[in-house]
N, C-alpha and C positions, 0 to 999 in steps of 0.2 A: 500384311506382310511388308517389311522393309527393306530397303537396300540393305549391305553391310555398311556401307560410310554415312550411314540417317545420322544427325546430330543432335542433340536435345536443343541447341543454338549453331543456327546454319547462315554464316552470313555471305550473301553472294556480293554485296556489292554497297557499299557504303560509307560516312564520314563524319567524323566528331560522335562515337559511336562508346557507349559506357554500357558496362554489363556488370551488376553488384547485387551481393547478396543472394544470389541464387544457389541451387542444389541443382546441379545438371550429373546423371547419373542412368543406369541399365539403358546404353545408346551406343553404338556404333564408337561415335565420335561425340565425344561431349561437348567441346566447343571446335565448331570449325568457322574459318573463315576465306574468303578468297580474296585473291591476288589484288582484287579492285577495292579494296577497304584502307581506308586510311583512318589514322589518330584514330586507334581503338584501346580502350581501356577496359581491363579485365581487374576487378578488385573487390575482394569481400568476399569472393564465393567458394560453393563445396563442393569440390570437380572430383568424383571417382565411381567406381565399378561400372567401367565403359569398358569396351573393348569388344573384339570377337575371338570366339574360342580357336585356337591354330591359326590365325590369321596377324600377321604384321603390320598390314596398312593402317590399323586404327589403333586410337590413341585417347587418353583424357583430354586432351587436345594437340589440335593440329592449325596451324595457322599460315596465312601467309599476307604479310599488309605492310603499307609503309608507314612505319611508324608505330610502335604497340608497345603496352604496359601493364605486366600482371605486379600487381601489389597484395599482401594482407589475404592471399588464397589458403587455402589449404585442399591440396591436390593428394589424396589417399590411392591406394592400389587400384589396379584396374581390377575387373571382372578374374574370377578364378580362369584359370588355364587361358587367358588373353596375353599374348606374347608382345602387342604394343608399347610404346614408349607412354611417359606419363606427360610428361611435356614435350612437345615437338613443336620447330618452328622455323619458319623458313623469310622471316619478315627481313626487312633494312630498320635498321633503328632499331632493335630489340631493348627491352630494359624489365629485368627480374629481380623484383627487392622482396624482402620479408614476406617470402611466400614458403609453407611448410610442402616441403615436398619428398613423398616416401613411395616407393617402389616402382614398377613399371621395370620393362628392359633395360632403357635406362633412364633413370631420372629427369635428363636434358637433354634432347636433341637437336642442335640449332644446325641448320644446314642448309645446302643452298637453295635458290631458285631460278626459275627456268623463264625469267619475267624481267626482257631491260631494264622496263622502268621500276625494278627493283635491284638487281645486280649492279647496274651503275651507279645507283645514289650512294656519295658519298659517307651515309651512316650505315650501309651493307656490312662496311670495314671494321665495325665500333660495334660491342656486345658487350653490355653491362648485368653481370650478376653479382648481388651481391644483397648481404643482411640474409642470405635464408637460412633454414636448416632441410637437408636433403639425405634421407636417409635409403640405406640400402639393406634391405631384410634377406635371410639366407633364401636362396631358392629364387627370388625375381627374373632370374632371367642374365643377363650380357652384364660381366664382372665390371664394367664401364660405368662409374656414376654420369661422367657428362660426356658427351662428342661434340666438336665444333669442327665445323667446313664447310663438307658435301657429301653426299649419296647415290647422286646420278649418274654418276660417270663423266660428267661434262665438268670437267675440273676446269677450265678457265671463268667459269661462272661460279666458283666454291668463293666462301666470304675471302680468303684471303687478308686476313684484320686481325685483330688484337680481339681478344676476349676476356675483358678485364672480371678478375673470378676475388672477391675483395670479403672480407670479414664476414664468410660463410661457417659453417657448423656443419660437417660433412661426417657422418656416421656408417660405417655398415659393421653389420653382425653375420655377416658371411663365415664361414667356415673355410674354405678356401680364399684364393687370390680375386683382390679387389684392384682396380687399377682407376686412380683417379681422371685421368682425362685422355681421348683417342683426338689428336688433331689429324685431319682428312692427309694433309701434304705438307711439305718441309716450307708452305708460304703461310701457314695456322702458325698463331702466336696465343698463346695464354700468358697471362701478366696475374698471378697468385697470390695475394698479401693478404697478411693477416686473417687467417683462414685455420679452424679448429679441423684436424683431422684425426680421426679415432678410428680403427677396426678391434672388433673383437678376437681377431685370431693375431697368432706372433705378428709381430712388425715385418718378418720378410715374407708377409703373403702380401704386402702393401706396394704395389708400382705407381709410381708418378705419373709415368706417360706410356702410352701405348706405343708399338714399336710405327707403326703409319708413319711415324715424321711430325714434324713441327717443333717447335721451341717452345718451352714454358720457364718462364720466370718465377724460381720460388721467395 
């Protein structure tokens, strides 16, 4: 018998830390990480059918370090009837390239943390996505491909930065209204360039931005 948040890769606590190639999948959490992990590198591997059924806190991963890099993944749906996100992340320095990412509540959740020695360092502010393709299948769950800020209610600790969103391939096949990005407060920036956007439903089920607040740059 397991917890709900068991991980197939559970890092409490570590540094200069590489994780490739792997198949992490039927787990709670498929990659989790804590607050005390620095320089972690996530590349190469096959992160899906995690989650718990009716439950939100789990995820295909969930992370929180300073300093992290998923590259060259390919992150698939969670578990049937699992309501978590596919990506979630609460790191400083975040950076998301050429990683294939399809379903979950929502695709990307970067959001804050609750750890000075993360909320202050200066790369908190900086969130690089870009090169993937992230797709949104009918029925996943929260019409939001990505969210950037916070969650906790503790809004002076929310990233507060730019979320630079650059020559992505953004698909859903929704049926209803899709809505490209929720920034947490009117202090969330997204900066959008060169980014393929396609829904299969008319063009006005298509929102830019969620009503929350913040600025994006198209």
């Amino acid at each position: 018998a397991y917890v709900d948040n068991c991980a197939a890769i559970y890092i409490e606590k570590g540094e200069q830390i590489v994780i490739r190639g792997c198949v992490l999948r039927d787990c709670g959490n498929g990659l989790f990480c804590g607050h005390q992990t620095t320089d972690l590198v996530v590349e190469g591997n096959a992160i899906h059918g995690n989650g718990i059924e009716g439950e939100i806190y789990e995820h295909n991963n969930y992370t929180e370090a300073c300093r992290i890099l998923f590259q060259f993944n390919h992150f698939g749906p969670l578990r049937a009837g699992c309501p978590g996100n596919n990506l979630k992340d609460r790191s400083a320095g975040t950076i998301i390239r050429y990683n294939w990412i399809e379903g979950g509540n929502r695709q990307l959740d970067l959001v804050d943390s609750d750890h000075a020695a993360l909320y202050t360092d200066p790369l908190y502010r900086e969130t690089l996505v870009y090169g993937n393709v992230l797709i949104e299948p009918e029925g996943a769950g929260n019409s939001q491909i990505l969210h950037y800020g916070g969650d906790s209610g503790a809004t002076q600790n929310y990233r507060k930065g730019t979320l630079y969103l650059h020559n992505n391939t953004i698909v859903s096949t929704r049926v209803g209204n899709t809505t490209l990005a929720r920034l947490s407060t009117m202090e969330e920036t997204c900066d959008a360039r060169n980014n393929i956007i396609y829904v299969a439903a008319d063009g006005n089920r298509l929102a830019i931005l969620a009503e929350s607040g913040g600025t994006i740059h198209l």
